[in-house]
C-alpha positions as CSV (number, residue, x, y, z in Angstrom):
1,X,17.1,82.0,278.8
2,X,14.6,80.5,281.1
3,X,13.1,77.1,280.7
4,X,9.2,77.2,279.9
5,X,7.6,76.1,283.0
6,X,4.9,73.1,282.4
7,X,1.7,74.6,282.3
8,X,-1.8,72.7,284.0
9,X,-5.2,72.9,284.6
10,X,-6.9,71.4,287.3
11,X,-11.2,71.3,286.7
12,X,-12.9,70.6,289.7
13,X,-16.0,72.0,291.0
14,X,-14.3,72.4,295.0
15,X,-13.0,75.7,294.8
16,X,-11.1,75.1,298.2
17,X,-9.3,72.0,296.6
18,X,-8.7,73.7,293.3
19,X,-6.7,76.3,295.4
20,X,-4.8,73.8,297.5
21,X,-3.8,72.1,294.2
22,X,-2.8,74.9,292.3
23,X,-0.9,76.2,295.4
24,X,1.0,72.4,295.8
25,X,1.8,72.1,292.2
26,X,3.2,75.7,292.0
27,X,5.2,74.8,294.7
28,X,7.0,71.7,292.7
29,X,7.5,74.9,289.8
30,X,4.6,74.0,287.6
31,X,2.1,77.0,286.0
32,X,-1.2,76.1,287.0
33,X,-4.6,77.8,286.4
34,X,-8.1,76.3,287.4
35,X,-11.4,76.4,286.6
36,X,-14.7,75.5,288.6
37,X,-16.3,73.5,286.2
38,X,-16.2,71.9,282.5
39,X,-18.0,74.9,281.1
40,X,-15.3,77.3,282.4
41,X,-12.7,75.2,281.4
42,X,-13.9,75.0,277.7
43,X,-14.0,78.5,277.4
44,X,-9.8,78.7,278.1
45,X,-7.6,78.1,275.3
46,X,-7.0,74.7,276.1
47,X,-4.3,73.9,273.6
48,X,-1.5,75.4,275.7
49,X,-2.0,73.6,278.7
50,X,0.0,70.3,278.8
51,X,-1.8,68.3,281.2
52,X,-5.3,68.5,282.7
53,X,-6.8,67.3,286.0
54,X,-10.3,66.5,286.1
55,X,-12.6,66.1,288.7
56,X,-15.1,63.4,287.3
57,X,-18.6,64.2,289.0
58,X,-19.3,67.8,288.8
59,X,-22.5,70.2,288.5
60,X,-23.0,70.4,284.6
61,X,-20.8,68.9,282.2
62,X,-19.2,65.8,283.6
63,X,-15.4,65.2,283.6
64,X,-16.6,62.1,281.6
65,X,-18.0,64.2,278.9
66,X,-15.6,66.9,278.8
67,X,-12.5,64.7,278.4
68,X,-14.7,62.9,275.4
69,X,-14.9,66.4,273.7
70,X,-11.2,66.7,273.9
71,X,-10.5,63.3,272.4
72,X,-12.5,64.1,269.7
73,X,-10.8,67.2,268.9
74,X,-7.5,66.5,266.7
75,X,-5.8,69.7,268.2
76,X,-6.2,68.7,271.9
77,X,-6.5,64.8,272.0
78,X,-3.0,64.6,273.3
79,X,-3.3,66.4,276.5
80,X,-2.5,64.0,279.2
81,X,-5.9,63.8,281.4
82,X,-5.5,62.3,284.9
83,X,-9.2,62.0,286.4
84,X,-9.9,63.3,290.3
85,X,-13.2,61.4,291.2
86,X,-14.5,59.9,294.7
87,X,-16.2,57.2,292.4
88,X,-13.7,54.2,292.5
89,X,-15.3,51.7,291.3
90,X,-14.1,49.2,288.2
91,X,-16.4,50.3,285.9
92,X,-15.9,54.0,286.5
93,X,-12.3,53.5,286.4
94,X,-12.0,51.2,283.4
95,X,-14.6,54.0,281.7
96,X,-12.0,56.7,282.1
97,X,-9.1,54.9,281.1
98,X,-11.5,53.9,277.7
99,X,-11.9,57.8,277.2
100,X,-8.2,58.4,277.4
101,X,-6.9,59.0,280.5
102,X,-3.6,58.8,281.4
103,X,-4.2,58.0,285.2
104,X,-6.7,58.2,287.9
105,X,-6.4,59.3,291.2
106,X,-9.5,58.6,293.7
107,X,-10.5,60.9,296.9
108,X,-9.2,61.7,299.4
109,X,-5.7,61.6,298.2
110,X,-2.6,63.3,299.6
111,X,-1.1,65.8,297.6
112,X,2.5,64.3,297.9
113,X,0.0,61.1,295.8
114,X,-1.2,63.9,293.2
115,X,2.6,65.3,292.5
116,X,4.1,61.8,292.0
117,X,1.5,60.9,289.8
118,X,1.6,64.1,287.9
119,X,5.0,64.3,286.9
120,X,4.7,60.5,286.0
121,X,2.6,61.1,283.4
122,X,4.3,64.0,282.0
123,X,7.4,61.8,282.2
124,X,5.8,59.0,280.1
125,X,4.1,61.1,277.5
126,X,6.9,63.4,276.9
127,X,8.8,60.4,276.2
128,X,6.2,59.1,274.3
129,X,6.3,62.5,272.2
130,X,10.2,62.2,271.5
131,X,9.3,58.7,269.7
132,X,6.4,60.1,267.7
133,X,8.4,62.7,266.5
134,X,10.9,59.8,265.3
135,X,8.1,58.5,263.0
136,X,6.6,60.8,260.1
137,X,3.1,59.0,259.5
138,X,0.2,59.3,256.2
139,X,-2.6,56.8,257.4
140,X,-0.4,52.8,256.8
141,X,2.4,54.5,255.2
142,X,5.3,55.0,257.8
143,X,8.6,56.4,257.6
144,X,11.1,55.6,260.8
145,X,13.5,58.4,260.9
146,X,16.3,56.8,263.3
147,X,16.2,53.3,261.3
148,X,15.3,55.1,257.8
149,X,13.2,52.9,257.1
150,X,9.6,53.2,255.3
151,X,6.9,50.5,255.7
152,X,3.6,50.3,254.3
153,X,0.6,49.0,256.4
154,X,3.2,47.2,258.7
155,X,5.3,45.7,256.0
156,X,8.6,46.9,255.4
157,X,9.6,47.9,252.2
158,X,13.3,48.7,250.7
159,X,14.2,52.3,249.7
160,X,17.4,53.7,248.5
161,X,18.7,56.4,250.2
162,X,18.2,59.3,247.3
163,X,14.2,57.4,247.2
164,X,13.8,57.7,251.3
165,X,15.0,61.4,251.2
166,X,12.5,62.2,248.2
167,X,9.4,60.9,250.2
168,X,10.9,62.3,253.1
169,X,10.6,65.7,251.8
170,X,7.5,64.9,249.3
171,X,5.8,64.2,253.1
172,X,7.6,66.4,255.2
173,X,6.1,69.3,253.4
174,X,2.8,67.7,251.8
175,X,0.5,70.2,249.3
176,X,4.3,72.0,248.2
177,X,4.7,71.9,244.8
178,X,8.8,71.3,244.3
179,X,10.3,72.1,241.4
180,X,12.8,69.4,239.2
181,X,15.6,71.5,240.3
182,X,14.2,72.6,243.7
183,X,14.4,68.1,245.0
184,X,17.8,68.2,242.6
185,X,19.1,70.9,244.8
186,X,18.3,69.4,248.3
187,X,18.6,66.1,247.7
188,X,21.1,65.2,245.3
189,X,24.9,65.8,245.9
190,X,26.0,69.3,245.2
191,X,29.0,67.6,243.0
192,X,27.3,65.5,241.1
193,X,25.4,66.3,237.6
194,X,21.4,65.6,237.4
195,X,19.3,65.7,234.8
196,X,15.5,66.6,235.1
197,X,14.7,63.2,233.8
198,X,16.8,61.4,236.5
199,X,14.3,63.1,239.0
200,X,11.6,61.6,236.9
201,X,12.8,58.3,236.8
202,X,13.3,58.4,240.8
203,X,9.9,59.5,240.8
204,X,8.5,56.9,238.8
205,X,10.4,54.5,241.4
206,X,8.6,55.8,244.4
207,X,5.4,55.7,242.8
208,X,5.5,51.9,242.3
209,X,6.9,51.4,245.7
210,X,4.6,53.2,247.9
211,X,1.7,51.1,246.2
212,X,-2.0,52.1,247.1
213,X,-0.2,55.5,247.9
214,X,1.3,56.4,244.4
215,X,-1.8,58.3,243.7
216,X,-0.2,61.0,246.2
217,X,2.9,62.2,244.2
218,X,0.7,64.3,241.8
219,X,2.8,65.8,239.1
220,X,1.9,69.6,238.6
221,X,2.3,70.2,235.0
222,X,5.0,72.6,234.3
223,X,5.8,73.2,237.8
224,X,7.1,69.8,239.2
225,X,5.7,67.1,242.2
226,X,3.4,67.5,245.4
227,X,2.1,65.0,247.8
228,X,-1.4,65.3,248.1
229,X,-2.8,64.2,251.5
């Protein structure tokens, strides 16, 4: 099976550069589609593309303003942004990297410049991504996969193993309702006999240890536990 190519959109209102760049960065094996202003851009589904170039001063929208939209927007706020702009100046620079950007490349640049810096930042936020995806986060409760550990609004707090699991899956799979025998079943020893009330005690546990957060393991009458976020 193939590898899925990295997909990108450059923005700029140049339709001569936004040729040259899609033709350089297909060239270095990257999908790339462009668009000849915010407007355009807004109206593509922008949640598959994994890294955006913008040019910063264009008719319309600005690149400003669009990548502002973006940040605000839960869905697409992690899209690496690098900023194409003839404006060099400290302040315009220190505003893009305030909006989020990931780098910023002024005109006239070469396009060996553009390709190093591309695949820079795709390197640094996809190993940025493999850390987040070590950490399973609800607001100041944290729970560190690799180290199992679980702290609450930075402090660290000690968990069992059966207690980490239990939040683990409470979280994992927040608004479920799980059944007594549904957490006995995945997270209890297959050889070992538990009762319903040993789940309630564990329960009862967690609730006192996750403090402020206890009001999230909501006990559904007759039908078991649920995190509610």
């Amino acid at each position: 099976m193939s590898e899925t190519k990295t997909n990108i959109l450059v923005v700029d209102d140049e339709q001569d550069l936004c040729e040259i760049l899609k033709f350089n960065l297909e060239t270095d094996d990257y999908t790339v589609e462009t668009a000849n202003s915010a407007e355009e851009a807004l109206q593509l589904d922008l949640s598959k593309f994994d890294l955006l170039l913008l040019d910063v001063m264009m008719g319309g929208m600005s690149g400003f303003a669009m990548a502002k939209k973006l940040k605000s927007d839960p869905v697409l706020a992690e899209i690496p942004i690098v900023f194409l702009t003839a404006r060099d100046t400290e302040n315009d620079t220190v505003t893009g990297f305030n909006i989020g950007a990931d780098d910023y490349i002024s005109k006239p640049f070469s396009l060996r410049e553009v390709s190093v810096r591309v695949r820079a930042v795709l390197r640094r936020t996809s190993q940025n991504d493999t850390a987040k995806s070590s950490i399973l986060r609800y607001q100041g409760l944290e729970m560190n996969m690799d180290k199992k550990t679980v702290s609450i609004d930075d402090r660290e707090i000690p968990f069992t193993k059966t207690e980490f699991e239990l939040l683990h899956l409470l979280i994992d799979q927040k608004g479920r309702v799980f059944s007594r025998q549904e957490l006995i079943n995945q997270i209890w020893p297959k050889n070992v006999l538990v009762l319903d009330r040993t789940v309630d005690v564990n329960i009862t546990r967690l609730r006192k240890k996750i403090g402020r957060f206890s009001k999230c393991i909501v006990t559904r009458l007759g039908f078991g536990y649920y995190f509610d976020a």
